[in-house]
N, C-alpha and C positions, 0 to 999 in steps of 0.2 A: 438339282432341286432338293427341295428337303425330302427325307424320307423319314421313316418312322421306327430308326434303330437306335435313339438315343438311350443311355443306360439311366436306370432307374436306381442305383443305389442311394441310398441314402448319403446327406452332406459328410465330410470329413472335416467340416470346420465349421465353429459355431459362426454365423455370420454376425459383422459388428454393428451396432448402433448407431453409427455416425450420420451425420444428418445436415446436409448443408440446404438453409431456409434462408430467407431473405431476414431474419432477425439483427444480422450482421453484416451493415451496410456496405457495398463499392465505394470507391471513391468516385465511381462514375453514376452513382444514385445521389449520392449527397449532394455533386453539384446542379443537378436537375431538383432537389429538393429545395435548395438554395436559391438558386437563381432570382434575381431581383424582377420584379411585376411591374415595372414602369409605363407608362403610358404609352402609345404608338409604338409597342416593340411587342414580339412575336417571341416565342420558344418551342424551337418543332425539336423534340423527344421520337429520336426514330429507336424504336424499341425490340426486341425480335423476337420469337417466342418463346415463353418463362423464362423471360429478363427480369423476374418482376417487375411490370408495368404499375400494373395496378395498384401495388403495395407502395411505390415510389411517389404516383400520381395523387395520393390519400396520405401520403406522409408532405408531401407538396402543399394540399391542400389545405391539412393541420398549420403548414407553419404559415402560410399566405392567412391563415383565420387570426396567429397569434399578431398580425402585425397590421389587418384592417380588419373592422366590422367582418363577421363571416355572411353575413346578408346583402356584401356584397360581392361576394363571389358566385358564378355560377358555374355549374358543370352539369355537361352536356355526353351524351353518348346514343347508339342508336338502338341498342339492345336492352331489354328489361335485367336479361344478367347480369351485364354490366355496371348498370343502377345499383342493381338491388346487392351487388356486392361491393361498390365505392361507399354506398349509404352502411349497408353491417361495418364492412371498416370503419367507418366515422362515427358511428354511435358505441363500437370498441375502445377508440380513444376518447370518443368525449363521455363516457359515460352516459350520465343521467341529465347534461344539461344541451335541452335539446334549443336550447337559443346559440351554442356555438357554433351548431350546423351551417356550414352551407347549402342554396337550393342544389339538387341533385336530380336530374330528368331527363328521359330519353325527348328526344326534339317532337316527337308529335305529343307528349304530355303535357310537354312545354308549352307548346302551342294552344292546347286545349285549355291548360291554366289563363294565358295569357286574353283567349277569346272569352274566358268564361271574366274574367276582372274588368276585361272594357268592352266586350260588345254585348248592348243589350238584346239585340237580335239573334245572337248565337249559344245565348245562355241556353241551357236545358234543349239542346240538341241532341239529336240521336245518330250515334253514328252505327253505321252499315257495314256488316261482315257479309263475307264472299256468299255465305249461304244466305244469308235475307237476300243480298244481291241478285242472288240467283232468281230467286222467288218473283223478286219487286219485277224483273225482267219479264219475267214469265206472265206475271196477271197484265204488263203492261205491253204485251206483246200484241193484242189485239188490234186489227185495221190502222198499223202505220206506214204499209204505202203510200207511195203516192195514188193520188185520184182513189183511196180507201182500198187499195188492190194491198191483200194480206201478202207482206214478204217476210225473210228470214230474216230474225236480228237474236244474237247472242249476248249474251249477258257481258263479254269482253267489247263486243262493236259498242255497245248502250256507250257503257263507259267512257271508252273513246270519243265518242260523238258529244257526251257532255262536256269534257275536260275541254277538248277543241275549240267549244263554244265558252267556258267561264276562265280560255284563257285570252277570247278575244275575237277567236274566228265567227261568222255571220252565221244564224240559224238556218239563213236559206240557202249558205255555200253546204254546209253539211250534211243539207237534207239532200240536195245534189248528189254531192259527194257517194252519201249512203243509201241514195233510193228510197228514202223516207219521209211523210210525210211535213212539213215544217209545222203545224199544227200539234201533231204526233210530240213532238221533239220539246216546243213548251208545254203542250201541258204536261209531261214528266217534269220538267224543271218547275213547274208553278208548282205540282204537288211537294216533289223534294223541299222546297222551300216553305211549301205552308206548312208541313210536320215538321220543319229543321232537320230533313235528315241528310248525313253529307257521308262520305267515303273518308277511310283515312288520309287521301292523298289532299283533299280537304283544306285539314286543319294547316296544312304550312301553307297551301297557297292563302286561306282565308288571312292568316297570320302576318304571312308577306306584304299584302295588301294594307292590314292595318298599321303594320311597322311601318311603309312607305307614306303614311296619309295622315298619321295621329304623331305628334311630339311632345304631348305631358304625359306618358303611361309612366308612373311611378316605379314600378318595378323594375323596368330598363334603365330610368333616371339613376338609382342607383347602384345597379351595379358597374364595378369598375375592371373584373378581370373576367375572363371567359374559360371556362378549362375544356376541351373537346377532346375525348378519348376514343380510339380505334379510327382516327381520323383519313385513315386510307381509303375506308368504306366511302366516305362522302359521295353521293352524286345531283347533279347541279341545282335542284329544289335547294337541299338543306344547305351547300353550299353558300348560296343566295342567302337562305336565313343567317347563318351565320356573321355573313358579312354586312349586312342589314342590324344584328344584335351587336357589334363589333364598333361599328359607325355612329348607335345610337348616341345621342347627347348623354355626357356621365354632367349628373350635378355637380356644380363648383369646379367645372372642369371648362376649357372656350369651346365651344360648339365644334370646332374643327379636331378636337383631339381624338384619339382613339383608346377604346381599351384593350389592356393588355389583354394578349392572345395565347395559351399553351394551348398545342395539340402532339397527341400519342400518338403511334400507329407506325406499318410494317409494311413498306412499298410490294417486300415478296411476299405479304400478305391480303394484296388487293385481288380481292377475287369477286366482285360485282363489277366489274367491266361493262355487263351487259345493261346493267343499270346505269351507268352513264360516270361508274371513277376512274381515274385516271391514279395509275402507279406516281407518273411524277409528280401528282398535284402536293405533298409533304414539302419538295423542294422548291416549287414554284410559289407556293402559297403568301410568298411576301413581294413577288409581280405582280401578283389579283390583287391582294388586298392593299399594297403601297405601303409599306412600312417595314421597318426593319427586322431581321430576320436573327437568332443564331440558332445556329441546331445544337446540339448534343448526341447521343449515342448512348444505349445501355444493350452494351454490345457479350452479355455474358448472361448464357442460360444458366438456371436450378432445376431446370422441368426434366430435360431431353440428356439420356446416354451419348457421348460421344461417338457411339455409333449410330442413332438415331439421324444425327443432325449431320453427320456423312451421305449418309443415304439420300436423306434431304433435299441437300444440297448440290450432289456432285450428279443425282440421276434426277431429280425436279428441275433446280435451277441451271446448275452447266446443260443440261442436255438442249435446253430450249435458248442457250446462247444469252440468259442471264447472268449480270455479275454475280459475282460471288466476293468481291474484294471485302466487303462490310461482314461479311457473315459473322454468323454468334457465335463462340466456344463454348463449350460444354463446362462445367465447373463439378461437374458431378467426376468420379472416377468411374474408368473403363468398365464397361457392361458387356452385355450379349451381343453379337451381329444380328442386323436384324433377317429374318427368312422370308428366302421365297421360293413360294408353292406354284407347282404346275399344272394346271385342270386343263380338262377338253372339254369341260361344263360349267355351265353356274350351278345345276345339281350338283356335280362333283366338286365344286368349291365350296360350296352351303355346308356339304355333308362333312369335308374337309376341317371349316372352320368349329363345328359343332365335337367333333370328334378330338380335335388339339383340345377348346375349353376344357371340354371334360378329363381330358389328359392332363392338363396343366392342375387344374383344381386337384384331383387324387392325387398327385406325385409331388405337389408343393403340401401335402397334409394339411388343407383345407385354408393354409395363409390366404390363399385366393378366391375370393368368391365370385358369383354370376356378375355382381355390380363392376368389379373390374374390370371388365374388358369391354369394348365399344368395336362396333361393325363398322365398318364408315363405305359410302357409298356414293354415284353420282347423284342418281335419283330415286326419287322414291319409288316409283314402281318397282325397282329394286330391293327394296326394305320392304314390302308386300311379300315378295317371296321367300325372301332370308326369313322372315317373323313367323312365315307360313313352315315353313319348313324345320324351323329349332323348338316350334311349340310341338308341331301336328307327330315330328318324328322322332324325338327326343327330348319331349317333355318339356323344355326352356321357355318361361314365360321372358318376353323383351320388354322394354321399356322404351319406347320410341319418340326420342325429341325429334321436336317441329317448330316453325317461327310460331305457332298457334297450337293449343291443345287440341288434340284428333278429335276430342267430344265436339268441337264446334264445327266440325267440316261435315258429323255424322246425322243421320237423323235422329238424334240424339237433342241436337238442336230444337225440337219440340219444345222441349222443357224449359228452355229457354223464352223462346216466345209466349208460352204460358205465363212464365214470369213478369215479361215486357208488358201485357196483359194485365197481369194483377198488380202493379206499380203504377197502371194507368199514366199519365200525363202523353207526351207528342209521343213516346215511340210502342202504345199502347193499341194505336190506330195500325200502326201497320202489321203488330205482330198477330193481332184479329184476323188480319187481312189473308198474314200468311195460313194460321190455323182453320180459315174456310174451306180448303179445297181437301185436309185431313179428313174433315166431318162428311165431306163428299165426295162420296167415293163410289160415286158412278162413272161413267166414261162422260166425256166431256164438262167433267168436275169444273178446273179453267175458265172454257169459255162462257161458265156459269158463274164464275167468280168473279169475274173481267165484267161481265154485264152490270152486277149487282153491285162492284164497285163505282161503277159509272154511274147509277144509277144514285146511291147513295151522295155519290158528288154531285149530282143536280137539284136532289132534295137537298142537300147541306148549303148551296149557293140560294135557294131558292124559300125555303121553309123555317128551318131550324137554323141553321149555323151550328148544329154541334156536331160530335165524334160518331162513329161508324154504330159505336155499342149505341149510342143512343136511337140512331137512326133502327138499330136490329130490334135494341127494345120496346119501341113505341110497335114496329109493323109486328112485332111474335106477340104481341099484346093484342092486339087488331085480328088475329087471323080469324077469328067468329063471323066477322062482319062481314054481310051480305055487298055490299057496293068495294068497290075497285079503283082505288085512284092509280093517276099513272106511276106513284112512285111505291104500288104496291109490292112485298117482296114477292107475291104468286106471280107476279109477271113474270116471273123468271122463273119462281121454281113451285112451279101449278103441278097437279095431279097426285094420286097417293103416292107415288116412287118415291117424290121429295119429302113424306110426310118424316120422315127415319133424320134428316139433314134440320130440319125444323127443330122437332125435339130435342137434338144433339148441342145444335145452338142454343137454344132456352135453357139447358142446363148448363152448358159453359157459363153462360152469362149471370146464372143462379151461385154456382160454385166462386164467380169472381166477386160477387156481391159478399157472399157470408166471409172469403175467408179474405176481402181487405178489413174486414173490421178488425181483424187478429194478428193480421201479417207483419205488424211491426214488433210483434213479440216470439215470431217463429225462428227458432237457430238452424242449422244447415241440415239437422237431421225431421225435422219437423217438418220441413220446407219440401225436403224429398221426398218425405211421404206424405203431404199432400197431394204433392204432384203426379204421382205413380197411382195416387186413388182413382184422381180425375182422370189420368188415361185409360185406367183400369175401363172406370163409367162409361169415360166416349168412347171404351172399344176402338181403344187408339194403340193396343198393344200388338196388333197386325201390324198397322204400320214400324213399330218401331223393331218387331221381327224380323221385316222384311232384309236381306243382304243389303251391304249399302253397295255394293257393284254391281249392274245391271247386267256386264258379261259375264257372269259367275255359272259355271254348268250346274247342274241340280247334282244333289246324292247325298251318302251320310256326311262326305268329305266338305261339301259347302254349307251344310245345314252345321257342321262344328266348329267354321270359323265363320259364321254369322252370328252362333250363338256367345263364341269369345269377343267377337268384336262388339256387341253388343253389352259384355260383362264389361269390358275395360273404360268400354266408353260411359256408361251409367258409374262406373267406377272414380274415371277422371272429372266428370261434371260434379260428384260429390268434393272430390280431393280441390275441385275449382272451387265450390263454396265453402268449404272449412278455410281455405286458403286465406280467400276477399273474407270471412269471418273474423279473423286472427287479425290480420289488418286492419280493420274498421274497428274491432274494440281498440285496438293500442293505437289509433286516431284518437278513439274518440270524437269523433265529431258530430256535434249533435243539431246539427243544419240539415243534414241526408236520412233518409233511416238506410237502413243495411241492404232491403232491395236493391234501392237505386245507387249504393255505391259499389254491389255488385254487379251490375248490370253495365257500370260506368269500366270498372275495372277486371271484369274476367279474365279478358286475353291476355294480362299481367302476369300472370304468376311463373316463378322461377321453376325452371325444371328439378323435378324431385327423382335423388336416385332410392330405389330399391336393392338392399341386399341382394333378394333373391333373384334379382331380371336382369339379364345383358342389355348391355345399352345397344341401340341400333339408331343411324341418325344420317343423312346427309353430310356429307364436308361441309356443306354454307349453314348447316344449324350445329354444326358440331365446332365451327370456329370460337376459340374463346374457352372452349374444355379440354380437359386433360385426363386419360386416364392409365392406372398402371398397363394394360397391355390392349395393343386397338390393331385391327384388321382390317387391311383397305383392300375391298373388293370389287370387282369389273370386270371378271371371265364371260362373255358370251358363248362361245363357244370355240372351237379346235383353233378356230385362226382370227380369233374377234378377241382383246381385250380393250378396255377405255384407254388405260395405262400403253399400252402399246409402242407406242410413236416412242416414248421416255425410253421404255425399258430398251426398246430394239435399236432405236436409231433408224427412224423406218419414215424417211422423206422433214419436211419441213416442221420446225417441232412448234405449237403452238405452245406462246407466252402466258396463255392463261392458264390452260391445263397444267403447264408446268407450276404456276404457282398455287395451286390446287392439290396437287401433289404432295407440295411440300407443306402448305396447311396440317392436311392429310396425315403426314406425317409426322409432323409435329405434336399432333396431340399424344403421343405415347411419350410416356416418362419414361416404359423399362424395356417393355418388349415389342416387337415393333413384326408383323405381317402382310405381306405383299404376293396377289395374286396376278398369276401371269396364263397367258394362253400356247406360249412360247419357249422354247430354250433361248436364251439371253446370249450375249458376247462376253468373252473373259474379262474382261474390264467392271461392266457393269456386275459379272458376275463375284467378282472379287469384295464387292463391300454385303456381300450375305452369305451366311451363315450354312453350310453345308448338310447339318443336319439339324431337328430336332432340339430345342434344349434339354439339358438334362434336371434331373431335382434335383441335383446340389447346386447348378446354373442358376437355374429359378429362384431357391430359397434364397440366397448369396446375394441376388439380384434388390429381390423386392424387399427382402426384411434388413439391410444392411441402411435403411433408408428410418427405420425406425417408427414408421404409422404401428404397423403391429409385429406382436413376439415372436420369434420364429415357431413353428409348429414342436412340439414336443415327438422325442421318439414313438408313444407308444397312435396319437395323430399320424405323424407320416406311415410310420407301417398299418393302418388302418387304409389308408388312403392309395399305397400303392399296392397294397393286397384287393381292394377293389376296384382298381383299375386291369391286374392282368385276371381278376373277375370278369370282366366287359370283354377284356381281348379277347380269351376266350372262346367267347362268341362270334369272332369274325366281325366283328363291327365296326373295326380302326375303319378299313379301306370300307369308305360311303358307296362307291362305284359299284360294288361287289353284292351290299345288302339287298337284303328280299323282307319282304313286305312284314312277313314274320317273324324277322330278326329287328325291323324296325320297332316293330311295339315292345318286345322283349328291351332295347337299349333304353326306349325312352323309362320302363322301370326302373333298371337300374342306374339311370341317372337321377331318378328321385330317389332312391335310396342315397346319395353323396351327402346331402346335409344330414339327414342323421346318423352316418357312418363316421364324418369325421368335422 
């Protein structure tokens, strides 16, 4: 295993420049760029990683533009980064003329475009993230047993039970099914419907539907080729869409023809399995669809060390009885081996990883910074503790990708609904609905909420026909009056306790009135301090104090990552609005105002790195990235790693973990770390690195690559004078520190950036 003897001398060789980029095409890029678009023919592009896919796929694109209309190409992929980096490539080539674009969309945007162009019933829909889900569940939780007998339903059953029903199955098999009442069951489905509000999973079946049932949608009519990138991910919804947008009738073309079909992607890069892809489906893909097939290969990395993609390969994929006959080579020259470490903890791994950082950053004289390196993990509960542990003991603020920004899973979300609120239209009713039970904050808040919902709906069916605020505003108008109808709000919330819940409401409802007269003129900083005022007023800033983990034990140590979690997350909901801000002016489009195309588009935005923050992330949100040096971590303890089965050879190796693995893997261009619980076999132990790298390893490594200069003599001797500063103190070995040595490192790891 590694240990911690490596020499810190400085380089004996200036490291060289050289720089191999995908500037300078393969002959195996050209003919994937080439390749003819003909009708009922297919091009499956198995690509491996940092083949340049991407840059191949966007030079494809360009030349498929120079030879038809580019408005009739589409490209399609299932990630925002993906998008949002095929689209910066394409407006790099084309400049300033955004008529040679082709469309570019992840498949539920697509879908959402395509719903909002032809159906009039699903224009100005509201769609539902996990936390309103939650919510919506909660106030609609009341009396849906059977015979009105209250049982348990979670926000994942809800779910379940509506998909089963809008894909077919009977409301009263379900209510069977779930012990629920069938009564219960539509009227959730009448309300979802009468706000338009739907789930993401939604938009493709809504989509499905109308691609099977409508044949003049303009859009479809012309286009003629399809480009699908990261095609491995598929699982059998979009699948269905695809071959649904593939079959459409093309203009001027006989009803029976198809259009041309490329797709990307990486069979030992199928790693949603459990979402329904299939590794072979790349090869099968011209038995589904009936038409002709040829593949290609872009069978040669720029990203990955030749030792990287050893490691890769020969302990991810051989150990799990995967081919390896296709594998990628390397085009970069010989690197580092990559290491591996031994723990009897995930303490002792956390503390391990944090102590190498810091090692690597001083002894390479600051060429590497925090933003360099990425954690990589199974789950996130996992990155809880790692984020917990590199802030709380060594100062390292992280930077933590997600399929979704963390602000929207927190109670942070507030502010959000506030918004929904002040944009008014269908999804202003329910964000009301959500901020009722904030305002009350008594015990049995809920089933007060639940009440006065219901209630509201029988006034609304009955009285009025309008929205909740109206229904609030007429009764808080009313509350003088001596007589009591039955859709009084006191019926529900009678006596002085509720007087505190009343007033909160009346002024919500006062603050949404004055500041929609203005809100079309508020930018993303205007916007936040509105909102921070009104929580301030409704004495809404308990709630948003509170820890977002319900198991969190009390003391200084949870009250200081309540108070971080809380910074970052009020952090990232601002970095979410300057984002959707910057986007909406360079639209332009002046059909929306900026509310509602933030509102439309938040959970967009591309992951942003920070200098200053290590990245921490998931394998499945980490696919697609690349960083100089990444740490894959999964010690549980003495005789538990995730990695395990790989490393050891330790009974039947699961196909998927191994290609998880090599993901895993892959994301590292230079330096590459692997934790184990284990001493390993000679074989596996043969493709890692024995000790340590050294600084001149390191320098030679990263800066031979050319992003930046190498560090100057009087930087490195800065940097490794402040590192055997740290040593010192006993701090290498994490296993060994005391509580007191912990605060002292986390100092002098803030001293690094201004030292070197």
């Amino acid at each position: 295993m590694a240990e911690n003897n490596a020499s810190e001398n400085p380089p004996l060789e200036q490291p060289t420049n050289s720089k191999l980029g995908t500037d300078t095409l393969t002959d195996a890029q050209n003919k994937v760029i080439s390749f003819a678009a003909d009708e009922n023919s297919i091009l499956v592009v198995n690509a491996g990683p940092g083949s340049g896919k991407t840059s191949t796929l966007v030079r494809r694109i360009a030349n498929l533009a120079s030879q038809f209309d580019p408005k009739e190409i589409l490209v399609l992929s299932m990630a925002n980064r993906s998008v949002n980096s095929i689209r910066q490539s394409l407006q790099d080539l084309f400049k300033d003329d955004k008529n040679s674009y082709p469309d570019v969309f992840t498949f539920h945007s697509f879908c959402s475009l395509l719903l909002d162009e032809n159906s009039t019933f699903l224009s100005n829909r509201v769609l539902v993230d996990d936390f309103s889900w939650r919510s919506f569940s909660k106030i609609f939780s009341t009396r849906p047993g059977l015979d009105h007998k209250a049982v348990s339903i979670t926000p994942s059953k809800l779910e379940q039970i509506l998909q089963a029903v809008k894909s077919g199955a009977s409301i009263e098999d379900q209510a069977k099914k779930y012990n629920v009442s069938s009564e219960y069951i539509g009227s959730v489905l009448d309300y979802l419907k009468a706000n338009k509000m739907i789930r993401y999973n939604d938009l493709i079946v809504n989509a499905l539907e109308m691609l099977n049932s409508t044949r003049n949608i303009a859009r479809l009519t012309n286009y003629k080729i399809v480009i699908v990138d990261e095609f491995q991910d598929m699982y059998p919804q979009l699948l269905s869409l695809v071959k649904a947008v593939v079959a459409y009738p093309t203009a001027g073309r006989s009803v029976s023809a198809k259009k041309h079909l490329t797709i990307a992607g990486d069979p030992n890069q199928t790693i949603y399995e459990f979402l329904g892809s299939d590794p072979k489906l790349l090869h099968d893909i011209g038995t589904y669809l009936n038409m002709n097939v040829t593949e290609l290969s872009l069978g040669e990395s720029f990203r990955c060390t030749p030792e990287v993609l050893q490691v890769a390969s020969k302990v991810g994929l051989s150990s799990a009885g995967l081919s390896t006959a296709n594998s990628i080579r390397s085009l970069k020259p010989p690197g580092i081996k990559p290491v591996l470490s031994l723990h009897k903890s995930s303490r002792e791994e956390h503390d391990f990883i944090a102590s190498e950082i810091t090692r690597l950053i001083c002894v390479s004289g600051g060429l590497l910074v925090p933003s360099d390196f990425a954690i990589l993990t199974r789950a996130n509960r996992e990155l809880d503790e790692i984020s917990h542990t590199l802030l709380q003991n060594y100062g390292y603020s992280c930077n933590r990708f997600s399929s979704s920004s963390s602000w929207i899973k927190s109670r942070v979300h507030l502010l959000l609904d506030l918004l929904s609120l002040l944009n008014g239209g269908m999804g202003s009713n329910f964000a009301l609905l959500c901020l009722l039970p904030r305002l009350d904050r008594r015990a049995g808040n809920s089933r007060r909420v639940s009440k006065l919902f219901h209630m509201s709906n029988s006034w609304n069916n009955e009285v009025w026909g309008g929205r909740l605020e109206d229904y609030l505003r007429q009764e808080l108008g009313n509350l003088g009056e001596k007589s009591r109808g039955k859709f009084s709000i006191l019926n529900v919330y009678k006596g002085p306790e509720n007087r505190a819940f009343l007033e909160a409401t009346k002024k919500l409802l006062d603050w949404t009135d004055k500041t929609r007269e203005v809100a079309a003129e508020l930018a993303p900083l205007s916007i936040l301090k509105s909102l921070l005022t009104i929580t301030s007023d409704l004495d809404l800033l308990d709630y948003l104090n509170k820890p977002e983990s319900t198991h969190r034990s009390p003391g200084a140590d949870a009250d200081f990552r309540t108070q971080t979690e809380l910074e970052n997350n009020l952090a990232g909901f601002y970095k979410s609005l300057c984002a959707c801000h910057k986007s909406f002016m360079l639209d332009m489009d002046t059909t929306t105002s900026f509310l509602e195309y933030f509102l439309r588009n938040y959970n967009e935005e591309p992951p942003i790195l920070d200098r200053n923050m290590i990245n921490i992330s998931t394998v499945h949100t980490a696919k697609g990235l690349e960083f100089p040096v990444v740490f894959i971590a999964g010690v549980k303890d003495a005789h538990s790693s995730f990695w395990s089965s790989l490393l050891n050879n330790e009974g039947r190796h699961d196909e998927e973990k191994a290609r998880l693995f090599y993901v895993a893997c892959t994301r590292a261009r230079n330096l590459l770390y692997v934790s184990t619980s284990k001493p390993v076999g000679p074989e596996i132990r043969s493709y890692f690195k024995k000790d340590l790298p050294s600084s001149s390893e390191v320098i030679n490594c990263i800066a031979r690559e050319g992003y930046r200069p190498p560090p100057t003599a009087e930087k490195l001797e800065q940097g490794i004078k402040l590192y055997k500063d740290i040593s010192r103190l006993g701090l290498i070995s994490g296993a060994q520190r005391r509580h007191f040595h912990t605060r002292c490192f986390a100092k002098m790891v803030q001293r690094i950036p201004r030292c070197i």
